[in-house]
N, C-alpha and C positions, 0 to 999 in steps of 0.2 A: 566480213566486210567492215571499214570502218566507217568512222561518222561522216569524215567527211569525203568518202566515195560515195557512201548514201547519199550528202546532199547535192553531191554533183549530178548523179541518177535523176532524185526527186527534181533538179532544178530544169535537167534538161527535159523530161517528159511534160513537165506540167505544160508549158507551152504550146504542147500539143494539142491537150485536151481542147474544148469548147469551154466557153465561160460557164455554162451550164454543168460542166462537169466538175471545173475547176471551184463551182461552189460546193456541191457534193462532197468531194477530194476536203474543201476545207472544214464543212460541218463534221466529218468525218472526224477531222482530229481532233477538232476540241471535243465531240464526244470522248472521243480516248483520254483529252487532258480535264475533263469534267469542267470546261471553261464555262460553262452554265452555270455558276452559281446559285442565280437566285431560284432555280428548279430545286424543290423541293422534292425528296424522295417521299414516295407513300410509304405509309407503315406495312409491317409483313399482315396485321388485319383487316386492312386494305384492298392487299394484293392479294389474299385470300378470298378474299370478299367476293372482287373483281373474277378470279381465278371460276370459283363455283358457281356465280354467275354464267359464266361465258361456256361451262359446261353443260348447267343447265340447258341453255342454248339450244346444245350442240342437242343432246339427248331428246330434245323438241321437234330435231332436225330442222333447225330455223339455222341453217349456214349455210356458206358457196363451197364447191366441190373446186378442185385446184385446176381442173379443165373448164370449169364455167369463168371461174377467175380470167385464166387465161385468153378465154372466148374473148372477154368482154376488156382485156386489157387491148387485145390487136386490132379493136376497134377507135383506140384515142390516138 
């Protein structure tokens, strides 16, 4: 498909959307074009850090199960 089939696609759907989504739709891409500059990446020591932490956690059994998640998402 080319580019500018694509933008004919993207131009006609978005309108569809809700503004709500259309903001989603747009955070979306600047995540993909990293338009966030001034977000700073964590180091990989960091992220390990964070990593064995959140394991710890888990191994505590201090987390939500993906049906409690769920429970409590159909609630909002």
């Amino acid at each position: 498909m080319t580019t500018t089939a694509l933008k004919k696609q993207v131009d006609g759907y978005l309108p569809l959307l809700s503004a709500k989504q259309q903001i989603l739709i747009l955070e979306m891409i600047k995540s993909f074009l990293n338009v966030d500059k001034d977000e700073e990446r964590i180091s990989r020591k960091q992220y390990n850090k964070e990593l064995n932490e959140a394991v710890s956690r888990i191994e505590k059994g201090n987390f939500v199960t993906h049906k409690d998640a769920m429970k409590e998402l159909s609630k909002w």
